[in-house]
C-alpha positions in Angstrom: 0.0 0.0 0.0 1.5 3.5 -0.8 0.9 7.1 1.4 1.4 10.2 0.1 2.2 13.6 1.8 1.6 17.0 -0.2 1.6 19.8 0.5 -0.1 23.1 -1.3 0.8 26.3 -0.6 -0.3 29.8 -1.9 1.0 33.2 -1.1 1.0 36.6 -2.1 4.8 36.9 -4.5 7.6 39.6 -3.7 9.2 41.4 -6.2 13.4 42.8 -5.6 14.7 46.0 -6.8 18.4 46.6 -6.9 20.2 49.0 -5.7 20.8 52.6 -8.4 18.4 53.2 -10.9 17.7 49.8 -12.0 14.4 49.0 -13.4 12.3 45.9 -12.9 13.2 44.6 -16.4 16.8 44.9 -15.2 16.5 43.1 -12.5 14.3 40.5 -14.9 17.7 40.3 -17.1 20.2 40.2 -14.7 18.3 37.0 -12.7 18.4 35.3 -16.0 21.6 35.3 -16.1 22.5 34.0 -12.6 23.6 30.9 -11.9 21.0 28.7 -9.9 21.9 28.1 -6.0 20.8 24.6 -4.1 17.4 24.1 -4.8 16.3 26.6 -7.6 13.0 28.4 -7.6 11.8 30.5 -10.5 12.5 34.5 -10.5 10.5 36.8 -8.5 7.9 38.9 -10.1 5.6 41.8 -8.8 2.0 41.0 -9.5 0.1 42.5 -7.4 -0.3 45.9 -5.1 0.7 44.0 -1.9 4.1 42.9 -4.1 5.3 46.3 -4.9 4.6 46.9 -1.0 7.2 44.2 0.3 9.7 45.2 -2.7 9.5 49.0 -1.4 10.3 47.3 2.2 13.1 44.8 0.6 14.8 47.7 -1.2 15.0 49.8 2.1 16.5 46.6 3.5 19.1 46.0 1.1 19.4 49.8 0.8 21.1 50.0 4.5 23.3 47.3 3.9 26.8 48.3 4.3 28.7 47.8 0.8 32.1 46.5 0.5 33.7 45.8 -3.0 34.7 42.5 -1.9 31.0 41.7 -0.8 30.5 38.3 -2.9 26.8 37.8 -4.3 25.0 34.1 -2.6 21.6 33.0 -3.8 18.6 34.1 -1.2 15.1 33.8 -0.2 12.9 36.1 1.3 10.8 34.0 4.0 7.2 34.0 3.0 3.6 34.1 4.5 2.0 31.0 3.1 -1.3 28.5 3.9 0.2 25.5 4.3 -1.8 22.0 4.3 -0.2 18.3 4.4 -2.7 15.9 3.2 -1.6 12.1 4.3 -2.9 10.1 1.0 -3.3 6.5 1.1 -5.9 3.5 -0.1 -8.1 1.3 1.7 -10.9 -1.0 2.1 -14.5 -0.3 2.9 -15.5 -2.4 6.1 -19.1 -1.9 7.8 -18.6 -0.5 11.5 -21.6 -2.6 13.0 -21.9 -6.5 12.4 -24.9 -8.3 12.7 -23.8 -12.7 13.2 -27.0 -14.4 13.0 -26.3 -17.8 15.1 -29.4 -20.2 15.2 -31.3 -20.0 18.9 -32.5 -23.0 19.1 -31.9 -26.3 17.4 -34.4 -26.9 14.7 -35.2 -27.4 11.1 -35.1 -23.9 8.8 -38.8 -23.4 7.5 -36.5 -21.4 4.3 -33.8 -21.1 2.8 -31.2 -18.5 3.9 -30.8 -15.3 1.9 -28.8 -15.2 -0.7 -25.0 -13.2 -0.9 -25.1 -9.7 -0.9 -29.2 -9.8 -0.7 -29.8 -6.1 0.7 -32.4 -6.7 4.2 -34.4 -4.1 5.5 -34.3 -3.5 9.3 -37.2 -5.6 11.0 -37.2 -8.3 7.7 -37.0 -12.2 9.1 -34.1 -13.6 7.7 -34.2 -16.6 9.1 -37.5 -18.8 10.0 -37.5 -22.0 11.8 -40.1 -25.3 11.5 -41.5 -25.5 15.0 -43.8 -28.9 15.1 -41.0 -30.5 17.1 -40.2 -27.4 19.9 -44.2 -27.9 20.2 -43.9 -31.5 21.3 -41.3 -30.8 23.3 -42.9 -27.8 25.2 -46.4 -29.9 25.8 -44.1 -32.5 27.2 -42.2 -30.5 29.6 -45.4 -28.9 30.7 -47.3 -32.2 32.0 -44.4 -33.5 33.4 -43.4 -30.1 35.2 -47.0 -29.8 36.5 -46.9 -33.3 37.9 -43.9 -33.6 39.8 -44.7 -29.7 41.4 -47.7 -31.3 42.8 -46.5 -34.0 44.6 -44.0 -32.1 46.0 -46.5 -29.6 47.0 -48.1 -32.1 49.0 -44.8 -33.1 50.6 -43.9 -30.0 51.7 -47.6 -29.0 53.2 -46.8 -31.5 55.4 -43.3 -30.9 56.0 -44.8 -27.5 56.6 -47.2 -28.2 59.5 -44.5 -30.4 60.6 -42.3 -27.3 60.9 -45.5 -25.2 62.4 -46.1 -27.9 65.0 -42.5 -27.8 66.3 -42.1 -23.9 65.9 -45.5 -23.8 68.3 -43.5 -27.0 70.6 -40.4 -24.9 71.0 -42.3 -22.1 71.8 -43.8 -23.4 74.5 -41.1 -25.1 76.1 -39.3 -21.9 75.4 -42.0 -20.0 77.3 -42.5 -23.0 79.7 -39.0 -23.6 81.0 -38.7 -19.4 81.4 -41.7 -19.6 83.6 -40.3 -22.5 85.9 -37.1 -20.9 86.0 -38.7 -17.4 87.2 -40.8 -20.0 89.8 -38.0 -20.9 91.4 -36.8 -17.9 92.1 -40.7 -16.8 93.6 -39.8 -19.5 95.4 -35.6 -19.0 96.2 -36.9 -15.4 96.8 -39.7 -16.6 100.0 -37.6 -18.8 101.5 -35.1 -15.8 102.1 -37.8 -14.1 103.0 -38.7 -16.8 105.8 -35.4 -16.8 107.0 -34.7 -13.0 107.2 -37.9 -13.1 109.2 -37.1 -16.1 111.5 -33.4 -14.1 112.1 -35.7 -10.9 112.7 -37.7 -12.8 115.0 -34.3 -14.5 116.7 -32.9 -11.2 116.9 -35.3 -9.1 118.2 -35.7 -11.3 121.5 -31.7 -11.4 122.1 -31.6 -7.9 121.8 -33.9 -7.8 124.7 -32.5 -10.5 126.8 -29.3 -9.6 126.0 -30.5 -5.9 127.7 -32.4 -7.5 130.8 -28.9 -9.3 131.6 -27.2 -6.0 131.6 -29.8 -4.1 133.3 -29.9 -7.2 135.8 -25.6 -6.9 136.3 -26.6 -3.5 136.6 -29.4 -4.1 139.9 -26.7 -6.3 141.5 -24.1 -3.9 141.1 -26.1 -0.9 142.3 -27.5 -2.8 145.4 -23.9 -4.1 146.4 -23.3 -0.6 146.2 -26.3 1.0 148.4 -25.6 -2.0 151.1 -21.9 -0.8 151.4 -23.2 3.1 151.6 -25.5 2.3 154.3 -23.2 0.5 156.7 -20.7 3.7 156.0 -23.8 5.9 157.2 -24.6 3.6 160.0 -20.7 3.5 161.2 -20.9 7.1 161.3 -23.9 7.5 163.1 -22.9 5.3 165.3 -19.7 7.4 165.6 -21.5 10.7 166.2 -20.0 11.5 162.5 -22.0 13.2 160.0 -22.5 11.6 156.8 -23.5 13.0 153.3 -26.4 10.6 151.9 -26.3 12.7 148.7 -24.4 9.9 147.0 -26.8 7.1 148.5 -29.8 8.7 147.6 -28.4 8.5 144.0 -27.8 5.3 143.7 -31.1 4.3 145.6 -33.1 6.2 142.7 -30.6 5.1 140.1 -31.2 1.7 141.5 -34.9 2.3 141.5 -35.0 3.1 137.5 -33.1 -0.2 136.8 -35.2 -2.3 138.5 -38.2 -0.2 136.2 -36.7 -0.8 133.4 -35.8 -4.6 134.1 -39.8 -5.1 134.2 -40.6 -3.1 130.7 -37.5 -5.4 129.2 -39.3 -8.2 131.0 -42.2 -7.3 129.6 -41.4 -6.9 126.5 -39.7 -10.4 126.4 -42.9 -11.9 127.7 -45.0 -10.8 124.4 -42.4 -10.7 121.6 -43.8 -13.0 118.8 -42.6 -16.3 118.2 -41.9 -18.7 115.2 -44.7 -20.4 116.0 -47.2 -17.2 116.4 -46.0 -14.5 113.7 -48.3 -13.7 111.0 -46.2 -12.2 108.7 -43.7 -15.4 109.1 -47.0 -17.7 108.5 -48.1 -15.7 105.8 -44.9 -16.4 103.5 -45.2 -20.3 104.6 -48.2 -20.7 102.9 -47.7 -18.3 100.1 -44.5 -20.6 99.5 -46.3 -23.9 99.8 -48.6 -22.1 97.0 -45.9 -21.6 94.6 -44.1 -24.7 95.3 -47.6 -27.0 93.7 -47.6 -24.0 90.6 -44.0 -24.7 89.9 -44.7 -27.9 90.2 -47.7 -27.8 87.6 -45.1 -25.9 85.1 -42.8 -28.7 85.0 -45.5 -31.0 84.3 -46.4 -28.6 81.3 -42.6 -28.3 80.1 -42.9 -32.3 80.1 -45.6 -32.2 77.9 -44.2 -29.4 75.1 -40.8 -31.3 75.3 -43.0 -34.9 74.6 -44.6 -32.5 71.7 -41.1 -31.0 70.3 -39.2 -34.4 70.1 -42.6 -35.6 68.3 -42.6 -32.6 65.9 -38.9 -33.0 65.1 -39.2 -36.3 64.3 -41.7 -35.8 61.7 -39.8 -32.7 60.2 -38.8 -32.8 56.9 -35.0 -32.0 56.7 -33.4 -28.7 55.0 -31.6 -30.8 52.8 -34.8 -32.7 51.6 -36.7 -29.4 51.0 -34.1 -28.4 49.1 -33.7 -31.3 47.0 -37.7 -30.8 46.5 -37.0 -27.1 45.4 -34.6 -27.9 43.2 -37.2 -30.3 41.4 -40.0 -27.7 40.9 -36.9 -25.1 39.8 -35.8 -27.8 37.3 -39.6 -28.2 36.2 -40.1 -25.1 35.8 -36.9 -24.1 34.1 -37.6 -27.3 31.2 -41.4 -25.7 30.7 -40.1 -22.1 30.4 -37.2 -22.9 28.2 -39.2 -25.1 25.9 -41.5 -22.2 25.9 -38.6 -19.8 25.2 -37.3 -22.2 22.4 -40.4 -22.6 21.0 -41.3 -18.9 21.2 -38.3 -17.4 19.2 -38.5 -20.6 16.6 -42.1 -18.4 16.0 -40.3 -15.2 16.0 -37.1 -16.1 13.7 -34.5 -14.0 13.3 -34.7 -10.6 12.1 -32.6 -8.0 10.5 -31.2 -5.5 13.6 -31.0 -2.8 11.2 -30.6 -2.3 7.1 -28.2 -4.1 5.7 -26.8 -7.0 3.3 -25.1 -10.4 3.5 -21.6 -10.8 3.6 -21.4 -14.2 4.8 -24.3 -17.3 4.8 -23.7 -21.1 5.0 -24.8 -23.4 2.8 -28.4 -24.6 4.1 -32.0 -25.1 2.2 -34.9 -25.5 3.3 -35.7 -28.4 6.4 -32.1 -28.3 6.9 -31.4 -29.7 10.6 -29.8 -26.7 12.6 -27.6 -26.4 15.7 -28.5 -24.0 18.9 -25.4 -21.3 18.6 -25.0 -22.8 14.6 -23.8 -19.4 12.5 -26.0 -19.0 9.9 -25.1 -15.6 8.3 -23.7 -12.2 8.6 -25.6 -8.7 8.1 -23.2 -5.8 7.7 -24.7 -2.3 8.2 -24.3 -0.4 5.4 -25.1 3.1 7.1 -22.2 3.0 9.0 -19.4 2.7 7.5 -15.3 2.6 7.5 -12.2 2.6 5.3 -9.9 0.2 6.9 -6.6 2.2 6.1 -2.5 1.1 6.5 -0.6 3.6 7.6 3.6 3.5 7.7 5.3 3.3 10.9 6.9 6.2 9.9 3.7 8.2 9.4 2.5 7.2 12.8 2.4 11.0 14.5 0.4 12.2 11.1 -2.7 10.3 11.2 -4.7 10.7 14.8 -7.9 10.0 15.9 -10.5 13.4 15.0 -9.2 14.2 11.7 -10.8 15.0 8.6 -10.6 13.2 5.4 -11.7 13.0 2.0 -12.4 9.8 0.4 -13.2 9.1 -2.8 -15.1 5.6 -3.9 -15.1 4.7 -7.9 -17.2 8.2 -9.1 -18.4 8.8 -5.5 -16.8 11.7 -3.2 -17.7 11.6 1.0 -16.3 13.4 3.8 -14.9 11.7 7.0 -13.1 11.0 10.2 -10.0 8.9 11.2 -11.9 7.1 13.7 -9.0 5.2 15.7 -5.7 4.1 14.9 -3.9 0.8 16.1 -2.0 1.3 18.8 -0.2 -2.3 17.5 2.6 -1.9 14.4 2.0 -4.8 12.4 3.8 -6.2 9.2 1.8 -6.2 5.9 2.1 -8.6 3.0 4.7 -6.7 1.6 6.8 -6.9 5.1 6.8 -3.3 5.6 5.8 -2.2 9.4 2.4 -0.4 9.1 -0.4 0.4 11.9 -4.3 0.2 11.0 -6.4 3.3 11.4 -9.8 3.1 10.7 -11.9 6.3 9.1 -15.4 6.5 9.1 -17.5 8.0 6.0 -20.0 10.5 6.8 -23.3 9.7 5.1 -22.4 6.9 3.5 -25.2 6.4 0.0 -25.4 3.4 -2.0 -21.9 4.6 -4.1 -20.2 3.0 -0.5 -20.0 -0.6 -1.7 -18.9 -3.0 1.6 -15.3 -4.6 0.3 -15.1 -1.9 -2.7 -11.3 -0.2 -2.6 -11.4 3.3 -1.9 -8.4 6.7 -1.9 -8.5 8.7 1.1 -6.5 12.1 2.0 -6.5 12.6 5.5 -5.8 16.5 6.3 -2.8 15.7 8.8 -2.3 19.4 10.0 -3.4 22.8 8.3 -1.9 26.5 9.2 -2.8 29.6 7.6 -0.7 32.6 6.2 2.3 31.6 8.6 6.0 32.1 7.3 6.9 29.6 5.7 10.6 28.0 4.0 12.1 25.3 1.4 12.7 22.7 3.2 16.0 22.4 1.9 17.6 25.2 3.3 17.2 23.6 6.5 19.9 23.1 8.7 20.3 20.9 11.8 22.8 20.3 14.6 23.0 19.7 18.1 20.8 22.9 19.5 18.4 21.7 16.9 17.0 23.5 13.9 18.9 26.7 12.1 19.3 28.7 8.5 22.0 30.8 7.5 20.4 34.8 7.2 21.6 37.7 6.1 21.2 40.7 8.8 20.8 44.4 8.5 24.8 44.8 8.8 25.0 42.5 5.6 26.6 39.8 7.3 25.5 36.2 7.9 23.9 35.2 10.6 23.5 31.6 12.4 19.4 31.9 13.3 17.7 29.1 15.5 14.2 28.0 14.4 11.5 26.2 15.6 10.3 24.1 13.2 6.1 23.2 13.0 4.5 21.4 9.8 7.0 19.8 7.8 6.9 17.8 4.3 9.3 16.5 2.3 9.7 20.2 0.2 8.8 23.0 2.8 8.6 24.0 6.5 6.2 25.9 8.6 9.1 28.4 10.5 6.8 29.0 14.1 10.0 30.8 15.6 12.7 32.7 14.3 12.2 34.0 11.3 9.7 36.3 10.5 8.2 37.2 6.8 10.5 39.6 4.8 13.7 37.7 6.5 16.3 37.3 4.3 17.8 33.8 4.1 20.3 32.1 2.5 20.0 28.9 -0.1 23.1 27.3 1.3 26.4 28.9 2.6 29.1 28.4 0.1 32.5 27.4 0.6 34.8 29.9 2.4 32.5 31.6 3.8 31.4 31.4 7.1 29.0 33.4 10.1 30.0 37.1 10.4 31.4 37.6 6.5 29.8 40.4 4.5 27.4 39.2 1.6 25.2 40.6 -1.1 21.8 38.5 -1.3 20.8 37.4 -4.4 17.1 36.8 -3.9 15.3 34.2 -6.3 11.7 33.5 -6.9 9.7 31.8 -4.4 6.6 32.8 -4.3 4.8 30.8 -6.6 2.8 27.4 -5.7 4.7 24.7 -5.1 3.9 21.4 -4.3 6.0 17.9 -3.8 5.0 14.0 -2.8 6.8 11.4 -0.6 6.3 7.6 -1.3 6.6 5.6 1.9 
């Protein structure tokens, strides 16, 4: 496969005038007979208005130029404004962008024959249409047999279903049963502590009082030991003639007296203090606990009967794994019924045509031909939406990207279109050259867009408009990159760096360092060298030009 690069250019010409009184016709004679630098061009000529202006600016130029005698003439270019377009030419094939592979959905007889090659289909047309007597059968058998074995596993499982309901009501109650006789127990844990604080109560409450009539009884005998000894002190003294101060005796006979009062409210008290055997609060929690010890023992009797119910119940439950098995039946039923129905109903329905089209591929099968589920049948290719499988060089890789226009051109037939994607794989073509597939999508494709028809497309690689532009051949490059040789306002040459945008194979787009008007040189000549003094010898550059690359 060949690619092409051209570019076309157009821009308005410059004209020169020499220096003196030289005319235009002398400066016509005296290009004539010049010899040609590297890469000749044809002579200026002033054509236009906007010519004479840039020869009026050129003369000025060349006008300041410092003159030496020993000045020699080089061959020059003035850098001009230009549109500049490279076009990436190359061939391809027309593919369809949307496939349509018709495989057989269920495995039956075709009720026709397939459509022929290159048969044009309309979206919505059946293409392909089945025999369905046998799917019938087959989906009245699955039927009776689905609805048989559904019912008698429905009638397992109701039972296996009050099985479950019976245990589910079992375990409640024993749930609920053996709560209950544990919160008895504690009724009953709870009275018996009440009992016994009460009996300690009880216990306590005539120690205390004992306890206090023993003291107050130590007391007595202490206090009359004590009065007996006063009174044989006072009788001593009497009997002495001595006075004696009863102040103390009287004390203890009243203290005495109190004691002794005291010992028969203790007494007392002892005497009617209640008893085990009389208090009513203690006989009241006897019998309350000899009531919930028969209604604890009527809940375990009832927990006996729920657990009797609960191992009954379990042992007439249908197991998880036999339900499932069950489920798994009715699924697998089911599922034969609905997919003989599902066969059956797209054997009625065909196959139809997803959008308009034509065949591109079909096996070889008549009518009542015995077909495969997942069998290929044939191939619709959308003829709507449509491609140009393109080849592109390795080399050409940066100049074809995805969003780019193109023109395309198909027999007699002229479309517009896209580069749609390009492989991001290099591959080697037949030829063994190293090339990368790029696809480019025709806009509005019309019956001219024949699927596997060869077709030229120019893809517009990059565009710039009135920018300065150069022959590519006075291009120079070294280590700091791009450079030309130019002549400066001194009349010496110049080394100028530039920055180099759309390039082909005959010109350059100049995006930095050069502006238009710049004088530049074809080449620099032997023995000379940056800094000499020159006199610029411009030649004509300004008509179209246009050059091609094979790759």
């Amino acid at each position: 496969m060949s690619t092409e690069k051209r570019i076309n250019s157009a821009a308005d010409p410059y004209a020169q005038l020499l220096e003196g009184e030289e005319t235009v016709e002398d400066l016509d004679r005296k290009s004539s007979d010049r010899k040609p630098g590297k890469g000749k061009k044809n002579r200026w000529v002033i054509p236009s208005a906007v010519g004479a202006v840039v020869l009026v600016a050129a003369a000025a130029v060349f006008a300041n130029m410092p003159r030496t005698a020993a000045a020699p003439e080089v061959s020059a270019v003035l850098v001009e404004k230009k549109d500049i377009h490279q076009i990436t030419d190359t061939n391809g094939t027309v593919e369809s962008n949307q496939l349509q592979v018709c495989a057989s959905p269920v495995a039956a007889s075709l009720a026709e024959a397939l459509p022929e090659l290159g048969q044009t289909v309309k979206k919505g047309d059946v293409v392909v249409s089945f025999d369905t007597t046998d799917l019938e059968n087959e989906w009245k058998k699955a039927s009776l047999s689905g609805d048989a074995s559904m019912s008698e596993n429905a009638n397992t499982i109701a039972k296996a279903d009050q099985s479950a309901a019976d245990l589910q009501s079992a375990s409640a109650d024993v749930q609920s049963l053996e709560s209950a006789v544990d919160q008895q127990r504690q009724v009953i844990y709870s009275l018996n502590a009440a009992i016994a604080n009460r009996q300690a109560e009880l216990s306590a409450g005539v120690t205390g009082l004992q306890n206090r009539l023993t003291e107050l009884q130590s007391r007595q005998s202490s206090l009359q030991t004590q009065i007996a000894q006063m009174q044989t002190e006072q009788q001593t003294a009497l009997q002495a003639g001595q006075t004696y101060d009863s102040a103390a005796l009287d004390q203890a006979q009243s203290d005495l007296e109190a004691v002794s009062q005291e010992i028969v409210s203790v007494q007392q008290q002892i005497n009617s203090a209640p008893s085990a055997e009389t208090d009513s609060v203690l006989a009241s929690n006897q019998l309350q606990l000899q009531a919930e010890q028969d209604r604890l023992s009527d809940l375990q009797t009832e927990l006996s009967e729920a657990r009797s119910r609960q191992q009954t119940a379990e042992q007439s439950e249908l197991s998880q794994e036999s339900r499932d098995a069950l489920q798994a039946n009715d699924d697998l039923a089911r599922l034969n019924t609905m997919t003989a129905q599902q066969k059956l109903d797209l054997a009625k329905a065909g196959i139809q045509a997803e959008f308009d089209g034509v065949v591109i591929s079909r096996g070889e099968l008549d009518k009542g031909r015995a077909v495969t589920e997942g069998m290929e049948l044939l191939t619709i290719a959308n003829r709507s939406d449509l491609s140009v499988k393109i080849k592109v060089p390795k080399s050409d890789y940066g100049d074809v990207r995805e969003g780019q226009k193109a023109d395309i051109r198909i027999g007699d037939h002229t479309y517009t279109g896209t580069v749609k994607s390009v492989s991001g794989l290099v591959e080697t073509d037949e030829k063994g050259a190293s090339v990368l597939t790029a696809q480019v999508r025709i806009d509005n494709p019309d019956e001219g867009a024949v699927i596997g028809i060869d077709a030229q497309v120019s893809i517009h690689s990059a565009d710039a408009s009135q920018v300065p532009v150069i022959s590519s051949e006075i291009l120079n490059s070294g280590v700091d990159g791009d450079f030309v040789y130019t002549v400066g306002e001194d009349g010496k040459v110049k080394k100028t760096s530039v920055t180099v945008g759309i390039r082909t194979d005959t010109e350059a787009e100049i995006r930095s360092g050069l502006s238009a008007g710049d004088t530049v040189l074809q080449s620099l000549p032997d023995g000379l060298q940056v800094g000499d003094a020159v006199t610029p010898v411009l030649d004509n550059a300004g008509e179209t030009t246009e050059a091609s690359s094979v790759s």
